[in-house]
Short mmCIF file of the C-alpha atoms (twelve columns), coordinates in Angstrom:
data_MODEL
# 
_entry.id   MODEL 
# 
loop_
_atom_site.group_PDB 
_atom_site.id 
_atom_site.type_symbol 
_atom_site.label_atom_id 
_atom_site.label_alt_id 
_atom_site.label_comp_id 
_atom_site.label_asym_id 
_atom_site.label_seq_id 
_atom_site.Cartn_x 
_atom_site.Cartn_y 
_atom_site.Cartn_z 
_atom_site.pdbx_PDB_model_num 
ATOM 1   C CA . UNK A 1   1.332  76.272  121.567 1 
ATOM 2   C CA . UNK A 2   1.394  77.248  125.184 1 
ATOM 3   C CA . UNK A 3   5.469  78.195  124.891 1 
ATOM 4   C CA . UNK A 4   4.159  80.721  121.097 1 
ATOM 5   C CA . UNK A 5   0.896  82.348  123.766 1 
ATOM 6   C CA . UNK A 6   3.335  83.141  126.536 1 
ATOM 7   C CA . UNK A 7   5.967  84.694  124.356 1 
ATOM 8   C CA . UNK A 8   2.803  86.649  122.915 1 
ATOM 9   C CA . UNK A 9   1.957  87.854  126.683 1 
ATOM 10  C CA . UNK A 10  5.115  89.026  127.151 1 
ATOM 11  C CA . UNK A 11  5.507  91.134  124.026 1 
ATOM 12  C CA . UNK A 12  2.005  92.432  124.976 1 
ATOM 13  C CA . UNK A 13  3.131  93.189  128.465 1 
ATOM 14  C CA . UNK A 14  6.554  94.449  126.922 1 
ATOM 15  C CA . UNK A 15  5.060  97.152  124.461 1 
ATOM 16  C CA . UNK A 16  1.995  98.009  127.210 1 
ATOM 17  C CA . UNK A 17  5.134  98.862  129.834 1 
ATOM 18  C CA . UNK A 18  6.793  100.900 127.529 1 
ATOM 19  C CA . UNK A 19  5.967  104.542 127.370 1 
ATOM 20  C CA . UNK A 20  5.124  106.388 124.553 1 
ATOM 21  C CA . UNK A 21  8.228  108.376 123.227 1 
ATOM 22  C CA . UNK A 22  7.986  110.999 120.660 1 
ATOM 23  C CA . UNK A 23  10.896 111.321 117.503 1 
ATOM 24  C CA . UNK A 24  14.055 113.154 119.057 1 
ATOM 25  C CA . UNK A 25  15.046 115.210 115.973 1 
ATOM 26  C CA . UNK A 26  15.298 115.288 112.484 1 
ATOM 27  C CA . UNK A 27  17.608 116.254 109.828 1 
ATOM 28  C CA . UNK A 28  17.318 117.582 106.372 1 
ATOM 29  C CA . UNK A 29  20.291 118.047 103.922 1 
ATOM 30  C CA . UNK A 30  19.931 118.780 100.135 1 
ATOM 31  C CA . UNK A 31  21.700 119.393 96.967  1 
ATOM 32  C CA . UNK A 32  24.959 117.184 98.091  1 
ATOM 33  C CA . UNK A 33  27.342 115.998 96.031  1 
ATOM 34  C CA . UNK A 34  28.266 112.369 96.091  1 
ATOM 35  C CA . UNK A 35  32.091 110.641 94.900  1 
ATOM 36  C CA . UNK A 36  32.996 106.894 94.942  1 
ATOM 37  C CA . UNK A 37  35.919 104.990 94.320  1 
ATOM 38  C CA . UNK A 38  35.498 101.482 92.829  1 
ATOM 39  C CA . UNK A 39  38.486 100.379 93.740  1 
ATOM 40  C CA . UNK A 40  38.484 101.125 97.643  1 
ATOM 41  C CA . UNK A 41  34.736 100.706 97.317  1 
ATOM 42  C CA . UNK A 42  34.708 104.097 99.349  1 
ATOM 43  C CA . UNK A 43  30.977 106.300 98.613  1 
ATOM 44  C CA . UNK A 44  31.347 109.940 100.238 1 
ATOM 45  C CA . UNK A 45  29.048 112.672 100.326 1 
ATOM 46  C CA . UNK A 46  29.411 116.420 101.141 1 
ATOM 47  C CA . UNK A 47  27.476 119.764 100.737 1 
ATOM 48  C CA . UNK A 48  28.663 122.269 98.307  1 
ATOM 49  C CA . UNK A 49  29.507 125.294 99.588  1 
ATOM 50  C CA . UNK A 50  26.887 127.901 97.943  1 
ATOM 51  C CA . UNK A 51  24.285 125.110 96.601  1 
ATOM 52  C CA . UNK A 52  23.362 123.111 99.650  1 
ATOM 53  C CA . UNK A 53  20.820 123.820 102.354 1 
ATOM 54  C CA . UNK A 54  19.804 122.068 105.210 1 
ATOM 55  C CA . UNK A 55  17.861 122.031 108.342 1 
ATOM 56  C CA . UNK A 56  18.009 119.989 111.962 1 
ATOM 57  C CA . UNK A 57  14.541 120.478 113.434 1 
ATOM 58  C CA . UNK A 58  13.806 119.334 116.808 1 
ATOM 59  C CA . UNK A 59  10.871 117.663 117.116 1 
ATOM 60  C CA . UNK A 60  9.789  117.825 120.466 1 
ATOM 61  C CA . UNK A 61  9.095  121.391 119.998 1 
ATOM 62  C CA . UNK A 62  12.639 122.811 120.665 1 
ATOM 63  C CA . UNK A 63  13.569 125.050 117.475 1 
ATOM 64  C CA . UNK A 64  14.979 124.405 113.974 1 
ATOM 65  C CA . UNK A 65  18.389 125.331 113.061 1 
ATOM 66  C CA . UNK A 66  18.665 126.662 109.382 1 
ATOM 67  C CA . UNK A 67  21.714 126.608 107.091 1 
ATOM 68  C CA . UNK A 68  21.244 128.495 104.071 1 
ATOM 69  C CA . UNK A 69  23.663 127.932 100.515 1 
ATOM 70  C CA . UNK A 70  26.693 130.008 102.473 1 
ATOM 71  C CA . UNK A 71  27.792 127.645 104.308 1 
ATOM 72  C CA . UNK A 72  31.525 125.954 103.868 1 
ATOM 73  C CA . UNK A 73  32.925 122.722 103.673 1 
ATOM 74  C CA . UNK A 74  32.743 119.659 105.544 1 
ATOM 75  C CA . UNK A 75  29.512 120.658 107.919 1 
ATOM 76  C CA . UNK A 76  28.204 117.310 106.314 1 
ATOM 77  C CA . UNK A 77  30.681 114.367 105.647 1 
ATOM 78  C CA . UNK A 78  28.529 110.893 105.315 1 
ATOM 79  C CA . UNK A 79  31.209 108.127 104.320 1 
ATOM 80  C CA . UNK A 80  30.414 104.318 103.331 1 
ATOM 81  C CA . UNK A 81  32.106 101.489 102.806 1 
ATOM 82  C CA . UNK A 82  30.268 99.252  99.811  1 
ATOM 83  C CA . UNK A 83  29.719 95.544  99.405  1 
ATOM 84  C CA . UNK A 84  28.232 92.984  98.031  1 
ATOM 85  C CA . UNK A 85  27.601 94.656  94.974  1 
ATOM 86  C CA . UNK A 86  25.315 93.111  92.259  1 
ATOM 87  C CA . UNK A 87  22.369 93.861  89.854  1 
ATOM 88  C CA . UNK A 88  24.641 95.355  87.356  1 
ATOM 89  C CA . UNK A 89  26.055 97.476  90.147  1 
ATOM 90  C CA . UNK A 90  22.640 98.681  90.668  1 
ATOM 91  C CA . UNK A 91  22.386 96.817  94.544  1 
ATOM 92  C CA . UNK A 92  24.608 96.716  97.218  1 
ATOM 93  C CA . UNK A 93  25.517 96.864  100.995 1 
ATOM 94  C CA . UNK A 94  26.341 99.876  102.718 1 
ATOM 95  C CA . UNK A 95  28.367 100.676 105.968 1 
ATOM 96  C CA . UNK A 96  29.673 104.052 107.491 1 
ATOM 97  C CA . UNK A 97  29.301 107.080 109.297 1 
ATOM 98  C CA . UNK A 98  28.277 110.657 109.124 1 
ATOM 99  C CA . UNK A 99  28.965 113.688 110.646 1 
ATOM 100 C CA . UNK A 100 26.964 117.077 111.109 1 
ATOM 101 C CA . UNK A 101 28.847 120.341 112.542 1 
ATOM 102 C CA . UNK A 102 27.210 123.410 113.059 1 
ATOM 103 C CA . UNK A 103 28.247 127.112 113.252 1 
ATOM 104 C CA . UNK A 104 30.125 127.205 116.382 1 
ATOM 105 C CA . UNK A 105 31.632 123.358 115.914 1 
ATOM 106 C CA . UNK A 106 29.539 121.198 117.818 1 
ATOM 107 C CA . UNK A 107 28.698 117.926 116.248 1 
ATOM 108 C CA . UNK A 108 25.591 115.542 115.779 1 
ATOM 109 C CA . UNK A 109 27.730 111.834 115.206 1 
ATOM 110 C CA . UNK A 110 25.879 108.456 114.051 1 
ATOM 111 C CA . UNK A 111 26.860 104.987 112.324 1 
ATOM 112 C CA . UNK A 112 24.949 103.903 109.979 1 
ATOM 113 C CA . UNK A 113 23.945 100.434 107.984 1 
ATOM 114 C CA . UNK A 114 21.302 99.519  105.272 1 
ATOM 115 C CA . UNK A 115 21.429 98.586  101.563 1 
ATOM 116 C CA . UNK A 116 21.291 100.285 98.506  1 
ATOM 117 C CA . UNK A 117 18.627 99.340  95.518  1 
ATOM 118 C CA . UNK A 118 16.212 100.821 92.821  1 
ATOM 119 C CA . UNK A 119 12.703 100.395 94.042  1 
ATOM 120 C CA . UNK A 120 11.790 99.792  90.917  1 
ATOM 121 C CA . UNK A 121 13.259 99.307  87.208  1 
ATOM 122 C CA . UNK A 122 14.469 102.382 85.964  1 
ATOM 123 C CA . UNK A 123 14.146 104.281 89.167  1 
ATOM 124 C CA . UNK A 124 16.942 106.028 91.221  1 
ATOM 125 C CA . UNK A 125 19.322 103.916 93.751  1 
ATOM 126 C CA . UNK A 126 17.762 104.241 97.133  1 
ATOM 127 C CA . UNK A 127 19.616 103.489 100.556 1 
ATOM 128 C CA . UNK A 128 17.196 101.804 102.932 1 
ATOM 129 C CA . UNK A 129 19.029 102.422 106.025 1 
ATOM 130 C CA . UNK A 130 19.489 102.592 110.423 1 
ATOM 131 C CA . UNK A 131 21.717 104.814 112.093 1 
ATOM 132 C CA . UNK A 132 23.401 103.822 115.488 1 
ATOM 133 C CA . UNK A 133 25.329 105.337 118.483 1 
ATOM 134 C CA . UNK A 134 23.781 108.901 117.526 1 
ATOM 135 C CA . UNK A 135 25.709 111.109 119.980 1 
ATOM 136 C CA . UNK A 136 25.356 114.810 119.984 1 
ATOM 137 C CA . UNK A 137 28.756 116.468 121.491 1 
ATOM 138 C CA . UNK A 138 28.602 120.575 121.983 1 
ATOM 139 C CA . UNK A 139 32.326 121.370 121.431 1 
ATOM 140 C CA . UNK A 140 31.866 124.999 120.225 1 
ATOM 141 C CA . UNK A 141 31.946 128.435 121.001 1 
ATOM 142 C CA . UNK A 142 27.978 129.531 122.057 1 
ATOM 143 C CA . UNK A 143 25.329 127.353 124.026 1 
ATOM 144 C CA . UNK A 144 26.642 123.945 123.720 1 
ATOM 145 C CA . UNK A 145 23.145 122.351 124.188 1 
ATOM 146 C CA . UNK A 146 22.143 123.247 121.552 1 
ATOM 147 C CA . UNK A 147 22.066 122.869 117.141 1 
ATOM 148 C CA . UNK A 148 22.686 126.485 115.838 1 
ATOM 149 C CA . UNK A 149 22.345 127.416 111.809 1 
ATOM 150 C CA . UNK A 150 22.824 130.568 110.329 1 
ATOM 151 C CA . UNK A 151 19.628 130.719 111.349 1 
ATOM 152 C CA . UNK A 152 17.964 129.470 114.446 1 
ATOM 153 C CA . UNK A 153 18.962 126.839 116.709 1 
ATOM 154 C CA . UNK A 154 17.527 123.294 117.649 1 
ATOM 155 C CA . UNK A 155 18.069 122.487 121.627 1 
ATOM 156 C CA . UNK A 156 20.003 119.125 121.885 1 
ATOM 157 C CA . UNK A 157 18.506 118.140 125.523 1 
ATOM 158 C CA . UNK A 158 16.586 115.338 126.135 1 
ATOM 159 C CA . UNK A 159 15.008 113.439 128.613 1 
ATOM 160 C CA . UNK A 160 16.092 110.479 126.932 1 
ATOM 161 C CA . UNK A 161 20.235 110.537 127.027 1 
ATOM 162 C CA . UNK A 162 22.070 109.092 124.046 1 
ATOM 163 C CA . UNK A 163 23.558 107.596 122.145 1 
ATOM 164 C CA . UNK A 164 20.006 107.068 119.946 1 
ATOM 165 C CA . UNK A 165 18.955 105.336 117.105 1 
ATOM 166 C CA . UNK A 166 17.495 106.531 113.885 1 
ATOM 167 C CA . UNK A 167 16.100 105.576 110.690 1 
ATOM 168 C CA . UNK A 168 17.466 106.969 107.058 1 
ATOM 169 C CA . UNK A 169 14.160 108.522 105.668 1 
ATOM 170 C CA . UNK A 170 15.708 109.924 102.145 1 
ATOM 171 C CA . UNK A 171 18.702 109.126 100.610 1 
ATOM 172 C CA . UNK A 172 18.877 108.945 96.374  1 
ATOM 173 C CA . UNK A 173 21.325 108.670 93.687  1 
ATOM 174 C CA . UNK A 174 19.962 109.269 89.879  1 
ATOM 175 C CA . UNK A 175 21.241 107.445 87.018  1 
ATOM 176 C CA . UNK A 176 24.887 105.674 88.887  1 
ATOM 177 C CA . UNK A 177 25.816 102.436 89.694  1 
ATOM 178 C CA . UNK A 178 28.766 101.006 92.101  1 
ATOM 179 C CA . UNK A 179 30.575 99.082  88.772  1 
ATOM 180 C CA . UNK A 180 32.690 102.338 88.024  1 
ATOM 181 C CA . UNK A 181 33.220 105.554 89.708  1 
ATOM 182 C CA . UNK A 182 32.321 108.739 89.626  1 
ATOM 183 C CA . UNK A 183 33.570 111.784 91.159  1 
ATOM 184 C CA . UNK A 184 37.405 113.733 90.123  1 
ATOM 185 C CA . UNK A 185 38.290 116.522 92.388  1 
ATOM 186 C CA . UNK A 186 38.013 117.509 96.239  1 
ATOM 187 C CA . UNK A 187 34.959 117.073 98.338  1 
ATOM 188 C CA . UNK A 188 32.538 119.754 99.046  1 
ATOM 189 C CA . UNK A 189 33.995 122.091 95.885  1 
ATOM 190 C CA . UNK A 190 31.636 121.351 93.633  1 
ATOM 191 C CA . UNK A 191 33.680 121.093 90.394  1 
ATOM 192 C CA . UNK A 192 33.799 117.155 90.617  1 
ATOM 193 C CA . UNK A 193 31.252 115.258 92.179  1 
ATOM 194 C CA . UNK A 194 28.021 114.228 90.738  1 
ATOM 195 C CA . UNK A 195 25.578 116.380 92.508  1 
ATOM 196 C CA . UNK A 196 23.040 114.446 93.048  1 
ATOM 197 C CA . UNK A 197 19.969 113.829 95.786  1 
ATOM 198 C CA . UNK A 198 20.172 114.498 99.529  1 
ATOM 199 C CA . UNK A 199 19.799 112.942 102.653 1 
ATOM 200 C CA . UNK A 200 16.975 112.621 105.437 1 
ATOM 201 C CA . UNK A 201 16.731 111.239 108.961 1 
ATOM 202 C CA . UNK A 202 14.530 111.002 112.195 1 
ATOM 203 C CA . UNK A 203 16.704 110.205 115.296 1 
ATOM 204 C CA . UNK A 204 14.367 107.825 118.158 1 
ATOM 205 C CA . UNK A 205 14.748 107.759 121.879 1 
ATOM 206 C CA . UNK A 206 14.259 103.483 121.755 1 
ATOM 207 C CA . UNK A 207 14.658 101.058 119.232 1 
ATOM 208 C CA . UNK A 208 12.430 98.433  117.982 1 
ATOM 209 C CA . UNK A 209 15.624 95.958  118.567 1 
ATOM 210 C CA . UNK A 210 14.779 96.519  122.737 1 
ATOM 211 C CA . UNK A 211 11.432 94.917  122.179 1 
ATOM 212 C CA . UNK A 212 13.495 91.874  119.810 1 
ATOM 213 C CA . UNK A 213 15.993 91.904  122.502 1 
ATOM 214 C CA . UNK A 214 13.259 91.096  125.238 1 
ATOM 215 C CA . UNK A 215 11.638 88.560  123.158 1 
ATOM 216 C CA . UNK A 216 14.630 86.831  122.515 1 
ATOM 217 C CA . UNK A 217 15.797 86.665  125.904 1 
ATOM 218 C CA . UNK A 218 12.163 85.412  126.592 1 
ATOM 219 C CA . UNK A 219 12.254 83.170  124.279 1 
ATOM 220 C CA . UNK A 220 15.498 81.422  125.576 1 
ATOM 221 C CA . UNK A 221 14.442 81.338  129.022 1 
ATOM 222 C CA . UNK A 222 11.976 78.811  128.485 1 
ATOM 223 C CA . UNK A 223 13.431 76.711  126.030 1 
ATOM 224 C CA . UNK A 224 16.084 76.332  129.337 1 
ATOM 225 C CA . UNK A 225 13.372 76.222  131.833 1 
ATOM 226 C CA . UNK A 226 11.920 73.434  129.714 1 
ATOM 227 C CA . UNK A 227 14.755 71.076  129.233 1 
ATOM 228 C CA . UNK A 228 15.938 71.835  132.721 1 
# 
């Protein structure tokens, strides 16, 4: 009892220390296009070059970068390896990557990991989902701190440095499973893949897993101290 109150005062203490961190930046991309291959077990999803739109919004007050349906190929490339498939194809695991690029060429990178599954019967697959090592690299032509859109930019500076974390708000297939595939031509041309959803994230400065980290660590400590 006394080992379950002290690990409770130190969480306390923990989450007290920390300070109170707003959202880094968000991202919004719609009308993608999805493919997968059953037999790799490869899902990939692009923009189409005069449907999609998309926005990267930073939330600390530092502009929104707008791309509007003119926009080419490969500005948005998510790719994910699936597993564990089951539920008539209808559940799964999901890990990957994407990549954002905008006018000038620099690049917002992040892993990502989660699981895919109807909420309920009947309803569209949903990927519940983290992203990792978010890392923002300005590699173009104009101000490399910052996002830029056709329209508007989003500054890229932080107090808190990378790489962040992030959590997968929005991200939707209609009417597919992962028992066949779906999908026949080249990504991003919008002649073969199943058009379908879109994607949406919020990028943190810390992760909840510090706070587990501490607690574990914590935790161990005195189960040491105890049999020392």
């Amino acid at each position: 009892m006394k080992t379950k109150l002290l690990i409770l005062s130190i969480a306390v203490l923990c989450m007290s220390a920390m300070p109170a961190k707003a959202d880094l930046f968000s991202f919004t991309y719609n009308a993608l296009e999805s493919w997968y291959d059953s037999t790799t077990k490869v899902f990939t999803s692009d923009e189409v070059a005069g449907s999609s739109s998309a926005s990267v919004t930073n939330l600390q007050g530092g502009g929104t970068a707008l791309f509007d349906t003119t926009w080419g190929t490969d500005d948005y490339t998510l790719t994910m390896l699936i597993s564990n498939i089951g539920g008539g194809g209808k559940t799964a695991d999901g890990v990957g990557s994407l990549l954002l690029t905008d006018v000038d060429g620099d690049t917002i990178y992040a892993d990502l990991t989660g699981t895919w599954a109807p909420p309920s019967i009947g309803a569209a697959l949903k990927f519940s989902g983290v992203l990792s090592n978010v890392a923002y690299t300005g590699i173009g032509g104009g101000d490399n701190t910052k996002f830029d859109g056709d329209l508007g930019t989003a500054s890229m500076t932080f107090t808190e440095l990378g790489p962040w974390n992030g959590t997968i708000v929005h991200l939707v297939l209609t009417g597919l499973d992962f028992n066949s595939s779906w999908g026949d031509g080249t990504p991003g041309d919008g002649a073969g893949g199943v058009q379908d959803g879109g994607m949406t994230a919020v990028v943190v400065p810390v992760p909840a897993a510090v706070l587990l980290g501490i607690l574990g660590l914590s935790a161990a400590g005195i189960k040491l101290r105890k049999f020392a």
